[in-house]
N, C-alpha and C positions, 0 to 999 in steps of 0.2 A: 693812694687808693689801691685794693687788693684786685689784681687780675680776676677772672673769671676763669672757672675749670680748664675750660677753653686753649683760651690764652696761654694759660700757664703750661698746659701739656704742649701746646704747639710751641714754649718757651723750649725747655728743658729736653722734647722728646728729636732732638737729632743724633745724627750717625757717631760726630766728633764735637761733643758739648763743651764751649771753655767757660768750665765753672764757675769762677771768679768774675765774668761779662757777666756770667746771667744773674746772678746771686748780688752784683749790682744796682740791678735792673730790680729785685725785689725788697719788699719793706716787710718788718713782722706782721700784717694783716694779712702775707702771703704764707704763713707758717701752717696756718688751719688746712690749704686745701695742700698744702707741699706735707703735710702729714697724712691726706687721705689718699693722695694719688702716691704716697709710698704702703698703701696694702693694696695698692690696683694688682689683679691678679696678672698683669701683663708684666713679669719681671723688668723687663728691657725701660718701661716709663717707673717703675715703682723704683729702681735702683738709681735712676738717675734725680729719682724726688730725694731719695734719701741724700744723695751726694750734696745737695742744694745745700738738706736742712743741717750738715756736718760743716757747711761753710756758714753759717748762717749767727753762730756765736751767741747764742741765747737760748734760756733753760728752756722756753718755749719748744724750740727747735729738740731740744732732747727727749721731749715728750714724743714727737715722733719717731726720733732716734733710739728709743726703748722699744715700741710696738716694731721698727725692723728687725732689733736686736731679741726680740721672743718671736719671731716668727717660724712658724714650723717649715716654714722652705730654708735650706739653708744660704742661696741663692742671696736671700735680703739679708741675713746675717751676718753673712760675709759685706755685704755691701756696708752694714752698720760697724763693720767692723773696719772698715777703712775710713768710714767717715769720720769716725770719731777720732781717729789721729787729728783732726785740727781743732777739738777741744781739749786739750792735755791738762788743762788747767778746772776745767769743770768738774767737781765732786761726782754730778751724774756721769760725765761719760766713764770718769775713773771704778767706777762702782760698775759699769755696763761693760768696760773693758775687762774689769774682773772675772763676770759671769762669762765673758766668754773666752776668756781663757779654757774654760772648763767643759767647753762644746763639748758635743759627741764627734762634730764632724771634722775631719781635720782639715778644710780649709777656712774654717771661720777661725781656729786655733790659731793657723799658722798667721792669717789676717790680724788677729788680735796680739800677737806676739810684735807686729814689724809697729803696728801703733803705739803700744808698748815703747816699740825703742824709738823711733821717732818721736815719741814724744817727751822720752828720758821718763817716764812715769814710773819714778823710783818706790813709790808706796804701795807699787805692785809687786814690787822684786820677789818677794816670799810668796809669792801667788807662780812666779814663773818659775821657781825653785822648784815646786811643787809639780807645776806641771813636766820640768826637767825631769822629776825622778819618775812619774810615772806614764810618760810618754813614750809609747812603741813606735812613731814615727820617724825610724833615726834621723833623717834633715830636719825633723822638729826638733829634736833633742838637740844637735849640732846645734841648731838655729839658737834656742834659749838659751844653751850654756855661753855662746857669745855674745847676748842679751846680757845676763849675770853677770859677765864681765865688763860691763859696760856700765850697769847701772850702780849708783854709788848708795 
């Protein structure tokens, strides 16, 4: 049975959340409101819905994890962008890690880069390549090119 709004925010919404207890504690009938409580305009509960639905291992959940990953704050972006290191294997997050390679901001970049390598997301290589040549961030640059060297 799916939590209430409630419930769920008083789940997820502490100081030091261990993700892996609570994402437990939830079933995919919890994915609908763990996708609405990730555009709560409250960053602090919306990034920690997002974290859920990155553990969560179903396209369902990615469906939330796209509306973080376009969101105009880059706050949840970045947040999409670390969630999604624990579907390395899902076409969507592969495809979402992609666009965000290509932020504007560079902490969703550098976010999307460490997922990238955590995850070995080799079909992204020529995406990090890219971003290598036309990155002003030198520790991004640093960062990718030891990515590239990494990925096979």
């Amino acid at each position: 049975m799916a939590h209430t709004r409630e419930e769920l925010a008083r789940l997820i919404n502490l100081d030091e959340p261990d993700y892996p207890s609570i994402v437990r504690q939830l079933t995919p009938d919890d994915i609908p409101l763990l996708t609405q409580l990730s555009q709560d305009p409250n960053p602090g509960l919306a990034t920690k819905a997002i974290s859920c639905l990155g553990l969560m291992h179903s396209e369902a959940a990615m469906t939330g994890l796209q509306a973080a990953a376009t969101h105009p704050d880059p706050v949840y972006r970045v947040a999409a962008a670390h969630a999604l290191r624990n579907a390395p294997t899902s076409a969507t997050a592969v495809r979402l890690l992609g666009k965000l390679l290509d932020d504007q901001d560079v902490g969703v970049r550098k976010l999307a880069l460490k997922s990238v390598d955590v995850g070995n997301i080799t079909s992204l290589k020529e995406q990090v390549r890219q971003l290598n040549l036309r990155e002003p961030n030198e520790a991004l640059k640093n960062m990718s090119q030891n990515i590239l060297l990494k990925l096979r």
